[in-house]
N, C-alpha and C positions, 0 to 999 in steps of 0.2 A: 504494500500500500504506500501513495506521497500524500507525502505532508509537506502543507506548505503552513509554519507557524512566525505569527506574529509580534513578535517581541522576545526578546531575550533577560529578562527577569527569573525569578527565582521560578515560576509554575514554566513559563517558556523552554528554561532550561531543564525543567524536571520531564517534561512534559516530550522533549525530543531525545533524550535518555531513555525513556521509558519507551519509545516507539524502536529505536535504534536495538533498545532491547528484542523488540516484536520483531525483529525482521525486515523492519520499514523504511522507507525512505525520507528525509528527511531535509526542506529548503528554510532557512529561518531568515528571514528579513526582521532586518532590527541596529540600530544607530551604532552601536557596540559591536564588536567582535566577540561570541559567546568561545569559551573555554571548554570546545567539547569538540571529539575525535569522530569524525564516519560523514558530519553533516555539509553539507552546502550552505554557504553564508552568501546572503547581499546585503549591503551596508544601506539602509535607505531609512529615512523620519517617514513611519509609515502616516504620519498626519498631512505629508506631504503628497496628495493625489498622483500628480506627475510623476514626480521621482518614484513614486511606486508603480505606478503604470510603466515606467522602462525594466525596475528592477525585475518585473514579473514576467516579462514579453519577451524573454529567451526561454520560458519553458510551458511545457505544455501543462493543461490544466491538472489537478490533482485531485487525488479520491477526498482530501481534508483540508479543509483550511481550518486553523485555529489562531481567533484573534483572541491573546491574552493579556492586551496593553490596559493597563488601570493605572488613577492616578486619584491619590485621596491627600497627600499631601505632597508639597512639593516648592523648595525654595523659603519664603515667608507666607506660602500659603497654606492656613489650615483650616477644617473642613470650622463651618460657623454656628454656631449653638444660638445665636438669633439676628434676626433680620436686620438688623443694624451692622452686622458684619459682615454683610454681602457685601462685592463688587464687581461691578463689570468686565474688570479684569478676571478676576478667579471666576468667574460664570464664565465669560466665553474659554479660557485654558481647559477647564474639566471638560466642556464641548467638544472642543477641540482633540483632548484626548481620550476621552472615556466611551462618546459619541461618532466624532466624524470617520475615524477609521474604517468602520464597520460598514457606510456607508458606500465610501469609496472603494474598498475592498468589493463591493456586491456590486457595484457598478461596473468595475474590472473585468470579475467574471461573468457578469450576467451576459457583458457585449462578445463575450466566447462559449457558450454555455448551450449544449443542444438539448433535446426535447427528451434525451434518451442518458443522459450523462448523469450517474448517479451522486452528484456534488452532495458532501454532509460540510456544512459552512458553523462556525461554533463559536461564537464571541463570549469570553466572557463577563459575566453580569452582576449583579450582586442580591442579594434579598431586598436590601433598604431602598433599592429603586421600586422595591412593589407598593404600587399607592394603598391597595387595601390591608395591608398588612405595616402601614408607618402609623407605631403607637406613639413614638419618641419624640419624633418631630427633630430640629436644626439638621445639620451637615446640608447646607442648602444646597451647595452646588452638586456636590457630591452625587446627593441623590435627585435630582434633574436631572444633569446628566444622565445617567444610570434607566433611571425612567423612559428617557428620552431613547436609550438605547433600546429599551424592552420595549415600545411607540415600534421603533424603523425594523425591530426582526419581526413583530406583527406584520405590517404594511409589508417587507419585503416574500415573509412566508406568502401571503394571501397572492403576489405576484407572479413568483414563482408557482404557486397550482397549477395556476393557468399558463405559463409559458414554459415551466421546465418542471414538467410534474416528476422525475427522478429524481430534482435535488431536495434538499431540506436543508433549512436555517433555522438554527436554535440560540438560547441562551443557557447559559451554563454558570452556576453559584457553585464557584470550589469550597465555600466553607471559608473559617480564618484560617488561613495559612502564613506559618513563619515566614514569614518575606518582610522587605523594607517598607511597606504599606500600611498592614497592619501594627510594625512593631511597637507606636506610642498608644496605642490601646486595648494594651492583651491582660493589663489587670481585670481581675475578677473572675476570668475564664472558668468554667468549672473541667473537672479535667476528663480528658477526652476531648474538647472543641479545640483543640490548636492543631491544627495538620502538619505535618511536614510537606515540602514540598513536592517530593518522592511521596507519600500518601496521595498530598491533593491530586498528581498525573494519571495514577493508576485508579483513581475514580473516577475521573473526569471520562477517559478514556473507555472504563465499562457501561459509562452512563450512552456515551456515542455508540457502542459497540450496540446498544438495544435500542436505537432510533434508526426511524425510516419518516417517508415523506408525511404519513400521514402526522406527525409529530410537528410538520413548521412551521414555524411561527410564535413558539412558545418558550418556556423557560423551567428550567430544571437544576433539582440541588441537586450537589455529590453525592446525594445518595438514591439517586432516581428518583424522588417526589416534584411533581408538579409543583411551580411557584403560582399562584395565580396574581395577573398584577393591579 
């Protein structure tokens, strides 16, 4: 099987380890050079449409694509516990990165993408973008975004029925996973919710391994449960 994965992060890197294990093939686009043996790199800002439309256009499409670019803080930016700490700055970055990727990645393939090609497209998403399920309320941007994201694999599954009934586009919640994302807020965990990132790959993974077309559109924890949003 190829894979073609989206970022080189702690799940990115777990996540093409864990295929590399399977058998598979594997291309990662990501700004970074990942620290791992067997894969194909291109060095591309996948928030950058262009430069990713080049990066991708020497190879033929792939049985996977996995976007696992997230961004909860970053720089002087931290998620907002009330609306007085929003800016339009940190709203359009978490768009930019949480959001547009997913987008432009589906617009990529969609323009190569036949009637009969069984594409599984798999961004990952998070819980706290589920509107019916936010009891807590702040991290404004965060979860917009996020929301926003769980919005475009609706609207983009409903598309694909109709034009490319063999693919399927999901979202996918790895759980909190030890990575640099979650790391300023893993107090109170009870134990058992912390993944490694070698755990979070190998479920993400069986969770795709049980999905087919009728499934796009929609969104899924690590553990196979439907998120509803």
């Amino acid at each position: 099987m190829q894979y073609w994965i989206m970022g080189a992060g702690g799940i990115g890197c777990a996540l093409a380890q864990a295929c590399l294990a399977r058998g598979d093939k594997v291309v990662m686009f990501s700004r970074t050079q990942p620290a791992l043996v067997g894969i194909q790199w291109q060095a591309v800002d996948n928030t950058d449409q262009v430069a990713l439309a080049e990066a991708t256009a020497a190879y033929a499409l792939p049985d996977r694509v996995i976007n696992t670019l997230g961004m909860l803080h970053q720089g002087g930016q931290r998620p907002e516990k009330r609306i007085e700490q929003l800016s339009d700055a940190a709203f359009n970055n978490s768009m930019r990165i949480n959001t547009w990727p997913t987008l432009a990645m589906a617009q990529l393939v969609s323009a190569r993408l036949t009637r009969s090609h069984p594409l599984q497209f798999a961004a990952l998403s998070a819980r706290v973008g589920s509107i019916s399920d936010n009891r807590a309320g702040g991290w404004y941007s965060y979860r917009i975004s996020k929301a926003a994201l769980n919005m475009a694999i609706k609207n983009i599954g409903i598309e694909w029925q109709r034009r490319f009934p063999a693919a399927t586009i999901v979202g996918l919640h790895p759980g909190t996973v030890a990575t640099d994302l979650s790391s300023p807020f893993r107090s109170g965990l009870a134990e058992g919710q912390l993944h490694s990132p070698e755990q979070a790959a190998l479920h993400l993974l069986q969770v795709l391994d049980g999905l087919h077309p009728e499934h796009s559109g929609r969104l899924f924890a690590w553990d196979g449960q439907e998120i509803q949003p």
